[in-house]
C-alpha positions in Angstrom: 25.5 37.3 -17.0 28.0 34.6 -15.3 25.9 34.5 -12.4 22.3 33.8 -14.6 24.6 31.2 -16.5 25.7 29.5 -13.4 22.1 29.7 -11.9 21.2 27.8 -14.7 23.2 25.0 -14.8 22.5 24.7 -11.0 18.8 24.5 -11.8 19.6 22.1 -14.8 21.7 19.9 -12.3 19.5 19.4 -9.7 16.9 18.4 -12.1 18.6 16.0 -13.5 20.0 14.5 -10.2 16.2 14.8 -9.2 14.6 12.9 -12.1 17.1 10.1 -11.6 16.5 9.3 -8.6 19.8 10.4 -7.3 18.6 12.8 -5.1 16.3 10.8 -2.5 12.6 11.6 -2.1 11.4 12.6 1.1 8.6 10.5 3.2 7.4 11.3 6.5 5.9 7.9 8.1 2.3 8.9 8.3 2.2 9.5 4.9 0.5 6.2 4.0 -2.1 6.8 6.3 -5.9 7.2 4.8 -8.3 4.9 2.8 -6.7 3.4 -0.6 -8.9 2.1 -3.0 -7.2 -1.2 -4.5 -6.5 -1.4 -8.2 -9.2 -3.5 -9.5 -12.0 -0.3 -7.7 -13.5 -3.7 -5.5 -12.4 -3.1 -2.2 -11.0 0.0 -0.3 -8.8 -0.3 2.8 -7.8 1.8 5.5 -4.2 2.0 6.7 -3.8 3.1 10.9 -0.7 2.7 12.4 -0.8 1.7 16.2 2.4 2.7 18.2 5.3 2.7 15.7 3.4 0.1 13.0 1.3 0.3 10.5 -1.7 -1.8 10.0 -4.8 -2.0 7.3 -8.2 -3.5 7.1 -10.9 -3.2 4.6 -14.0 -0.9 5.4 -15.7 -0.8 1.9 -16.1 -3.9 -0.5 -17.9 -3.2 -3.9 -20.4 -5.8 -3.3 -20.6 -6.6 0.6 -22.7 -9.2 0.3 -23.1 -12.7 -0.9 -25.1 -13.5 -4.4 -26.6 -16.4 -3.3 -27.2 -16.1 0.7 -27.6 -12.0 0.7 -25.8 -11.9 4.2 -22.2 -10.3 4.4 -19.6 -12.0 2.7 -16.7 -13.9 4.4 -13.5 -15.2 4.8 -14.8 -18.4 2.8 -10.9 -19.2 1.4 -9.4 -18.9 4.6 -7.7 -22.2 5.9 -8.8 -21.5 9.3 -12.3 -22.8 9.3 -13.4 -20.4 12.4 -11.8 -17.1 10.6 -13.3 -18.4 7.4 -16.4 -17.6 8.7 -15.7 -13.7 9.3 -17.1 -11.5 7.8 -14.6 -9.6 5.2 -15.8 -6.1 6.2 -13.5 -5.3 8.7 -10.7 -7.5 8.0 -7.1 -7.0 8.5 -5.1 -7.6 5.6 -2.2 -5.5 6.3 0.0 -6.0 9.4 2.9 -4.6 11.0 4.4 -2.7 8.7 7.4 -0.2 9.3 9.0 2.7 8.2 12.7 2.5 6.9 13.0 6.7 7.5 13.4 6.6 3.7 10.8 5.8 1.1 9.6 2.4 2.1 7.5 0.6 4.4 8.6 -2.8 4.8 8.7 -6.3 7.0 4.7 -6.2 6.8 2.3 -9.1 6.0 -0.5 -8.8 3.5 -2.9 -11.4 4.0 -5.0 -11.6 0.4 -8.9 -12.9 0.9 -9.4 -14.2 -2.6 -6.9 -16.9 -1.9 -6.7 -17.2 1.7 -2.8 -16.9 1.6 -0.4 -14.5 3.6 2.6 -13.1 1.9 5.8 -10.6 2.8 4.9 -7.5 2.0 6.8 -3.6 1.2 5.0 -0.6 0.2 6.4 2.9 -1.4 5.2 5.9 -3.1 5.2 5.7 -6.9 6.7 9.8 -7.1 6.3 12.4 -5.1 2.8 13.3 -6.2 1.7 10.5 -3.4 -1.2 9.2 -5.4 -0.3 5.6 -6.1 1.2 3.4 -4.0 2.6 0.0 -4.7 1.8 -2.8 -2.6 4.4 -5.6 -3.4 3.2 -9.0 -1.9 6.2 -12.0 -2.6 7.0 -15.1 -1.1 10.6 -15.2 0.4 12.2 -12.9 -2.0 10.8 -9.8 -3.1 11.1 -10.9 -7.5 9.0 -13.5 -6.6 5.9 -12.1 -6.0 3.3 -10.0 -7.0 2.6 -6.0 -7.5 -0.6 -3.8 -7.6 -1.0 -0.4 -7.1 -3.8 1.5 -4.9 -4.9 5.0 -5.2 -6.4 7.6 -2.0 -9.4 7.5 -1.2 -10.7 11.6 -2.1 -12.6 12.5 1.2 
């Protein structure tokens, strides 16, 4: 009877150290890899990692093309007048991520096409599961800034 007892409160312990965050989650790097789909369902990008970073562009944009001109959108608020002109299919809006052999990746830029800006970026897991993932995109320090989650893409 001791020994059910004590298997309990072992069970009951590690639970609670568990759901408090206590006990540390477990990534592997390549976990991020795959297609996310970003939180408004508009866009979808895939995240690659060359060498030891990790990288994303967009391969799938709800509507692809431009209303008025019916050719494939672009890079229109881009600063750059010559990358303002590419096409957004295909563009690289995450760059150079790493992984912190913990729960993050961090010390990445995410470039965002609706305003033509470039921020410091981290990414992580919401829990375990693996099936949202917060981007956080800030300005200098990471409470200034902004947060949206992506989902996987089901194959």
């Amino acid at each position: 009877m001791k020994r059910i007892i004590k298997s309990i409160f072992a069970m009951m312990f590690l639970s609670l150290l568990t759901s408090t965050g206590l006990f540390a989650q477990t990534y592997q790097a390549d976990d991020i890899l795959g297609t996310w789909l970003n939180e408004e369902g508009t866009g979808q990008v895939e995240i690659f990692k060359v060498g030891s970073k990790y990288y994303g562009k967009i391969v799938w944009l709800e509507t692809p093309n431009d209303s008025i001109t019916g050719l494939p959108r672009t890079d229109k608020e881009n600063p750059d007048p010559v990358e303002a002109k590419k096409p957004l299919l295909g563009l690289m809006n995450l760059k150079g991520f790493i992984f912190d052999d913990d729960d993050e990746w961090k010390d990445g830029k995410i470039y965002d096409p609706k305003n033509g800006k470039t921020y410091s970026c981290y990414m992580k897991f919401e829990d375990d599961s693996k099936k949202k993932l917060k981007i956080r995109g800030f300005v200098g320090i990471s409470w200034i800034g902004r947060t949206t989650w992506w989902t996987p893409v089901k194959k």
